[in-house]
PAPA-502164 format. One line per 3 residues: their letters; for each residue x negated, y negated, z of C-alpha. Coordinates in steps of 0.05 Angstrom, whole numbers, always signed. Last residue first. Example, Ala and Ser with C-alpha at 12.3 -4.5 7.8 and 13.67 -1.06 7.14 Angstrom:
<pts>
SA = -273,+21,+143; -246,+90,+156 .
</pts>
This chain:
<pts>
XXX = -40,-15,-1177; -110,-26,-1150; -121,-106,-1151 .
XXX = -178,-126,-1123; -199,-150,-1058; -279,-165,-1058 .
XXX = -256,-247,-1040; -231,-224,-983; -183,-267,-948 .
XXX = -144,-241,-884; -59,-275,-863; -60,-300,-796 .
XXX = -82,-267,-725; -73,-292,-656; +8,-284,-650 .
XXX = +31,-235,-683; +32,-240,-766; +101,-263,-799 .
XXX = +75,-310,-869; +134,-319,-910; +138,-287,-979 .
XXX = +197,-311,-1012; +248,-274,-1052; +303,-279,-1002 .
XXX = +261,-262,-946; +196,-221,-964; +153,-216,-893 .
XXX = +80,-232,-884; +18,-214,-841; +42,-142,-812 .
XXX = -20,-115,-783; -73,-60,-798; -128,-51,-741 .
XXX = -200,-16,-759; -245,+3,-697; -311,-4,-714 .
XXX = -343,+6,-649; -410,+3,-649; -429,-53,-599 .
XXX = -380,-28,-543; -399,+35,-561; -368,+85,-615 .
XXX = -442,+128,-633; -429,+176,-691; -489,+157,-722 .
XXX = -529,+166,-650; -510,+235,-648; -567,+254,-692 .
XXX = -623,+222,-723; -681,+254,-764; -726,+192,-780 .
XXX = -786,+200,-831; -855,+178,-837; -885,+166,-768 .
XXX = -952,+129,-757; -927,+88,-699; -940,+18,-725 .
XXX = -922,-16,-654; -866,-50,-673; -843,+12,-712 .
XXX = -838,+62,-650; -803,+5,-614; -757,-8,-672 .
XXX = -744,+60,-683; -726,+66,-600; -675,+14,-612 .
XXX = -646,+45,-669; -629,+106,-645; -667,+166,-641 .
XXX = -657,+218,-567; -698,+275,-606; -723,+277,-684 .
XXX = -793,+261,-707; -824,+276,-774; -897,+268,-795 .
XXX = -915,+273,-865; -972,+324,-889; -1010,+288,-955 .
XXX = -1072,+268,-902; -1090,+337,-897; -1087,+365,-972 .
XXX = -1127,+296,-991; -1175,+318,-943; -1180,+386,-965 .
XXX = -1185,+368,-1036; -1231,+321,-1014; -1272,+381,-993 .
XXX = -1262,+430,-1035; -1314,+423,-1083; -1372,+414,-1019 .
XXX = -1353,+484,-1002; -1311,+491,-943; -1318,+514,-870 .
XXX = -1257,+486,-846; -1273,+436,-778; -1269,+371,-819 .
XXX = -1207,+391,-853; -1160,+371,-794; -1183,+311,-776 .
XXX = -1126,+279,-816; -1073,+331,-785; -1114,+322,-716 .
XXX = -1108,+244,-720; -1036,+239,-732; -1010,+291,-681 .
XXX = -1039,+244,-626; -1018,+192,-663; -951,+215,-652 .
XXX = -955,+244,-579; -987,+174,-560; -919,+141,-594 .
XXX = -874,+185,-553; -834,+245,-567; -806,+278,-513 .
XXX = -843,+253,-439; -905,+213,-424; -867,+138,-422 .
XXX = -827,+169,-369; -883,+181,-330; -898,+109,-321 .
XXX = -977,+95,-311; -1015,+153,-356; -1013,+224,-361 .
XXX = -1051,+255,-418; -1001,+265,-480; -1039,+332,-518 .
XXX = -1000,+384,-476; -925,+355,-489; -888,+317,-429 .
XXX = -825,+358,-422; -758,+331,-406; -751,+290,-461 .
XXX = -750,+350,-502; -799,+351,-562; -778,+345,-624 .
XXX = -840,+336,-681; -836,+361,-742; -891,+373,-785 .
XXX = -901,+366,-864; -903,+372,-931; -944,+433,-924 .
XXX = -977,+460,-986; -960,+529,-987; -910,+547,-1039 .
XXX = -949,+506,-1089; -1001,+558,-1091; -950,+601,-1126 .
XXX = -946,+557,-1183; -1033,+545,-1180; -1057,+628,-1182 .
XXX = -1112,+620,-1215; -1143,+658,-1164; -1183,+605,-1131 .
XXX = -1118,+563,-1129; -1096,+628,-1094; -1150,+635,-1039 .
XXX = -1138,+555,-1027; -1068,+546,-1015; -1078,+621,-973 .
XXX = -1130,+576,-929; -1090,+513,-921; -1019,+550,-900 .
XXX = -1062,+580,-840; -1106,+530,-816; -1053,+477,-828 .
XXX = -1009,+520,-785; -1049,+529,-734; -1070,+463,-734 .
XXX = -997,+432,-719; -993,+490,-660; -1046,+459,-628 .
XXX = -1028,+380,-637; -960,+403,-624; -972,+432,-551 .
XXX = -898,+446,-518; -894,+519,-550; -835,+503,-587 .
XXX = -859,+432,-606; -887,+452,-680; -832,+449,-725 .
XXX = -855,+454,-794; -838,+425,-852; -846,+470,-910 .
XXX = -809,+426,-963; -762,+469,-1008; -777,+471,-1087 .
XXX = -836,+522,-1078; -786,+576,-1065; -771,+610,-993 .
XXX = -805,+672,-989; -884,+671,-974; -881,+592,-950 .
XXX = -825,+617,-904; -867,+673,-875; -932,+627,-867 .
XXX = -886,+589,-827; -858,+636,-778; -928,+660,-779 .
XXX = -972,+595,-757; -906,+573,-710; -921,+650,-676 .
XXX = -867,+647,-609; -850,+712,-617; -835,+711,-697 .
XXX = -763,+706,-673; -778,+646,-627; -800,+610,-685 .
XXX = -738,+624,-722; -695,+607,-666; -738,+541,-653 .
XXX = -713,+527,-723; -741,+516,-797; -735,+481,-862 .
XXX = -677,+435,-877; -637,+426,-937; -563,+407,-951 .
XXX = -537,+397,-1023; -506,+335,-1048; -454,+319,-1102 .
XXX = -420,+264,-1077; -360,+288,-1041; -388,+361,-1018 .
XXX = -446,+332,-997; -437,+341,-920; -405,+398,-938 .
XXX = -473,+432,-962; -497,+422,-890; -566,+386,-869 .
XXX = -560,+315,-906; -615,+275,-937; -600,+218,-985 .
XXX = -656,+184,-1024; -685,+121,-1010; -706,+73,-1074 .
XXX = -704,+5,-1049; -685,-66,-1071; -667,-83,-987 .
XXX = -593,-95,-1006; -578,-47,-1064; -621,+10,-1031 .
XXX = -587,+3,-960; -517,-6,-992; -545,+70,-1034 .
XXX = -561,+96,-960; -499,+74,-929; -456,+103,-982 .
XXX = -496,+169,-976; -480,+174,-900; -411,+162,-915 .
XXX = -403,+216,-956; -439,+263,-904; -386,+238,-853 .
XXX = -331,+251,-896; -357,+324,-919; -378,+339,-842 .
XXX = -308,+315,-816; -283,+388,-811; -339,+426,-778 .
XXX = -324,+395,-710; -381,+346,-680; -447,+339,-656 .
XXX = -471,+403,-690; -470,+360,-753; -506,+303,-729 .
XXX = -581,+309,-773; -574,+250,-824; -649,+244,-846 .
XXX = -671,+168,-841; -727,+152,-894; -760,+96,-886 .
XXX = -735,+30,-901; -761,-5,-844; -733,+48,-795 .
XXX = -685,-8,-762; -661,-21,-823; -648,+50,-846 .
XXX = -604,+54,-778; -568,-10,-787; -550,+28,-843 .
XXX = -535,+94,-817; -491,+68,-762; -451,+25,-813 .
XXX = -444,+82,-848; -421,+122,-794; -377,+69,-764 .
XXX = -341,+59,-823; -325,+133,-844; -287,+132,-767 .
XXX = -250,+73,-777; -229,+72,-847; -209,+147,-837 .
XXX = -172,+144,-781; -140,+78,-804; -112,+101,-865 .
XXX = -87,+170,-819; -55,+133,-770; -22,+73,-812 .
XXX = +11,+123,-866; +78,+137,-830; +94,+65,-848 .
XXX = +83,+69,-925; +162,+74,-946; +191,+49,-882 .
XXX = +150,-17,-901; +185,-38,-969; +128,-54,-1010 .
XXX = +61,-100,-1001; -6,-72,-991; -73,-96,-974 .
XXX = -137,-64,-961; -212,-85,-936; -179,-153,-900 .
XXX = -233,-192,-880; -219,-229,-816; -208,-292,-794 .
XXX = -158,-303,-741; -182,-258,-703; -244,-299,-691 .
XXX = -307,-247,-663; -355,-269,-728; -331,-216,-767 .
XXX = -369,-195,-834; -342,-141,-889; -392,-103,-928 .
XXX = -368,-63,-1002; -402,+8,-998; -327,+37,-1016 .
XXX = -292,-4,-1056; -231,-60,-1036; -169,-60,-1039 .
XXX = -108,-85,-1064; -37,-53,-1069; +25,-71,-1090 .
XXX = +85,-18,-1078; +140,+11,-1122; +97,+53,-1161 .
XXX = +79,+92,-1097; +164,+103,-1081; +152,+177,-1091 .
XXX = +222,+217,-1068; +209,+268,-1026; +270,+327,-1027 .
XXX = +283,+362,-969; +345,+309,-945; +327,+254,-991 .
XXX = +260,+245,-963; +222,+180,-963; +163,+146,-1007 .
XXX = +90,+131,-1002; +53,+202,-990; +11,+216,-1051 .
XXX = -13,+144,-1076; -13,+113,-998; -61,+177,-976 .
XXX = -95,+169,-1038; -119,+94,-1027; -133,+114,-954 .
XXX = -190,+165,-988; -217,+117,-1041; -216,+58,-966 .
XXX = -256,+112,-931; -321,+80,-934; -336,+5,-906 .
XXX = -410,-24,-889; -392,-78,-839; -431,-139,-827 .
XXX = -429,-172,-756; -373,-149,-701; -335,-100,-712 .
XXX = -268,-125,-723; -241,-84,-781; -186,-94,-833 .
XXX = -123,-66,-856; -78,-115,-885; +4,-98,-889 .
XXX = +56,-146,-934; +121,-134,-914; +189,-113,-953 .
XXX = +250,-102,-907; +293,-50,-938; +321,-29,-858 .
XXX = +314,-96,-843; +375,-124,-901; +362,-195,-887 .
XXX = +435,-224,-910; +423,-276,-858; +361,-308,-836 .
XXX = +364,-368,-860; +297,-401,-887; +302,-480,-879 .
XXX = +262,-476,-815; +210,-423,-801; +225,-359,-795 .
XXX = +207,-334,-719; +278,-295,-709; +306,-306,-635 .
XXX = +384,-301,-649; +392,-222,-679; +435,-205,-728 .
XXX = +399,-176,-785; +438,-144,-840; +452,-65,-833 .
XXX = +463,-28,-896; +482,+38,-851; +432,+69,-896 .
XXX = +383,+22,-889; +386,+20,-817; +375,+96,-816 .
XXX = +318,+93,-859; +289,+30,-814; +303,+75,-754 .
XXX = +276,+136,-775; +202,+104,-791; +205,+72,-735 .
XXX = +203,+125,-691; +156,+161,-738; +109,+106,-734 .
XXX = +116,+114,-656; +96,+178,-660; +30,+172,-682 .
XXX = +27,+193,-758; -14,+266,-781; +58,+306,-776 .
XXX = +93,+246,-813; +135,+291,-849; +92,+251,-917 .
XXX = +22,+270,-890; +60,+359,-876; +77,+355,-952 .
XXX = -1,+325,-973; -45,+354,-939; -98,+321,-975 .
XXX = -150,+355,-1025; -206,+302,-1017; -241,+309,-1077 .
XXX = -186,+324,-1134; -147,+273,-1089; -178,+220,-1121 .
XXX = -246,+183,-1115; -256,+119,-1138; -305,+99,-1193 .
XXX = -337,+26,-1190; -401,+58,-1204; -440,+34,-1149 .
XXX = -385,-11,-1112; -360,+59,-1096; -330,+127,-1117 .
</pts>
């Protein structure tokens, strides 16, 4: 699975398409191109006969049968800074399932033919912007019409499981280790959410190994932890809200009443623009049947109304009730910092205004100051850091579309190249100008 457990995942996980992978059907078409004309070559046993060969001197070039040339192929990634790579268990299947060529309709597997090394998943990679030095995550040598179809999908899923994790990390670091809830699902097509949700958790776990934490993963779809094991959670929607007319108190009080004690009742309390209102409601509310049933005896179904917490996702078109104008009216809109402590200091206040007997008081208090704060809306990691720089009382990070982010400065585009070719038993290095052979010292041997 990862550096973790040093398990990789097999095909028993992924379930690749493997018939139409081999035809080439997921390959650009250029791979195919080349593809046929290396089989073809080979079975015309064509020797090379060209004059403008790059081997270097000593090394003749004839009796090179091209069509059975063997290479040696590194995939590797040139974001730059540290890395955190997934899909390399997934790339690894791809080349176990699909290396090989068709004998008319029949595929013959050439897998055990090939080298491979690779990496795990969760290992980091750095890149300082040189080329000419970067970190190879796989490497393969074998006859190259065998794996050549395979370039497109290996890198597709290097690439795009890459930048998610590497998203969520930098992410987690920009929260100061709290807890960063991976909310993009409706960002993108159904299909990726198991890859993207593994990646997520690989993130998290590089997070915990690096910083000495103890996160836990949070996705919103059961796909998203179809890989690793994970379930989705979440609590409640605007729809929900807007079914019980616009009642947060009752839409909540509902869920508490039905949902089982085991799922946190976090309440989203921007629907009617005024959080600080609609955060006491709901206090008010789940508060006062907590109490009538502890006073029962009742303590297991008590449990279904403590309130973990509120969620706060204002548009950033709206300025909510309790932010009083001030200077720069963008400062005043979605959620800001003021809207935060705003929310903050009513929760903690909250218990001061319930007419309670002096026994239930610091229970009350205790009951108040428990409730987390969760903000979702427009975060990225620059806007974390500005929240944290100025000790905004939030506890957990929902973030969106910014983990799928591919700017300039998130781009983890993964390349594989050509390094070396096998002539007359020799391996001699044959990369394009402005790159050279990768070392990584993570490499290890796969088969």
């Amino acid at each position: 699975m990862s550096i973790f457990d040093k398990k990789r995942l097999t095909n028993e996980t992924f379930k690749l398409d493997i018939e139409r992978m081999r035809r080439g059907w997921y390959s650009d078409k250029y791979f195919e191109n080349i593809n046929r004309m290396l089989i073809s070559l080979s079975k015309d046993k064509y020797f090379y006969e060209g004059k403008y060969h790059n081997l270097p001197n000593g090394i003749s070039p004839e009796k090179i049968a091209v069509g059975d040339i063997e290479v040696e192929m590194q995939w590797f990634t040139r974001r730059m800074g540290k890395t955190t790579v997934v899909g390399v268990d997934k790339s690894l299947e791809m080349l176990r399932h699909c290396t090989g060529y068709f004998d008319g309709d029949k595929f013959i597997d050439t897998s055990d033919k090939i080298e491979v090394w690779a990496v795990h998943d969760g290992t980091t990679v750095k890149y300082d912007g040189d080329p000419t030095k970067v970190q190879p995550v796989i490497k393969v040598r074998g006859r190259y019409r065998d794996f050549a179809l395979l370039e497109t999908p290996t890198l597709g899923i290097l690439t795009r499981s890459s930048r998610v994790a590497t998203n969520v990390y930098e992410t987690l670091v920009a929260s100061r280790g709290k807890p960063v809830l991976f909310f993009p699902a409706r960002f993108d097509m159904h299909e990726v959410q198991a890859a993207d949700g593994y990646a997520y958790n690989i993130a998290v776990q590089r997070f915990n190994l690096d910083k000495e934490s103890d996160l836990g993963p949070f996705v919103s779809t059961d796909a998203q932890g179809d890989w690793w094991g994970g379930a989705g959670g979440g609590t409640v929607a605007h729809a929900a809200i807007a079914s019980f007319l616009g009642d947060t108190a009752e839409a909540m009080m509902q869920f508490a009443n039905i949902q089982p004690a085991r799922i946190p009742r976090i309440a989203l309390v921007d629907f009617n623009n005024d959080s600080v209102r609609d955060t006491l409601r709901v206090l008010d509310s789940l508060f006062a049947k907590y109490k009538e049933l502890i006073d029962a005896g009742s303590e297991e179904e008590a449990k279904k109304y403590i309130l973990y917490g509120v969620r706060l996702d204002t548009s950033g078109s709206l300025r909510d009730v309790s932010v009083q104008p001030l200077g720069d009216v963008a400062l005043d809109l979605g959620v800001n910092p003021r809207l935060v402590f705003n929310v903050r200091q009513a929760i903690d206040n909250a218990w001061e205004s319930w007419n309670l007997p002096e026994a239930w008081k610091e229970a009350a208090r205790e009951y108040c100051r428990n409730v987390k704060i969760v903000v979702s809306g427009g975060f990225n990691p620059e806007k974390i850091r500005k929240f944290e720089k100025l000790e905004v009382p939030v506890d957990i990070y929902a973030v969106g579309s910014y983990l799928f982010n591919n700017s300039d400065a998130t781009s983890t585009d993964y390349t594989s190249d050509v390094v070396r070719v096998k002539i007359h038993g020799q391996w001699i290095d044959m990369a394009k100008v402005g790159r050279k052979v990768g070392e990584n010292e993570n490499l290890e041997r796969v088969w």
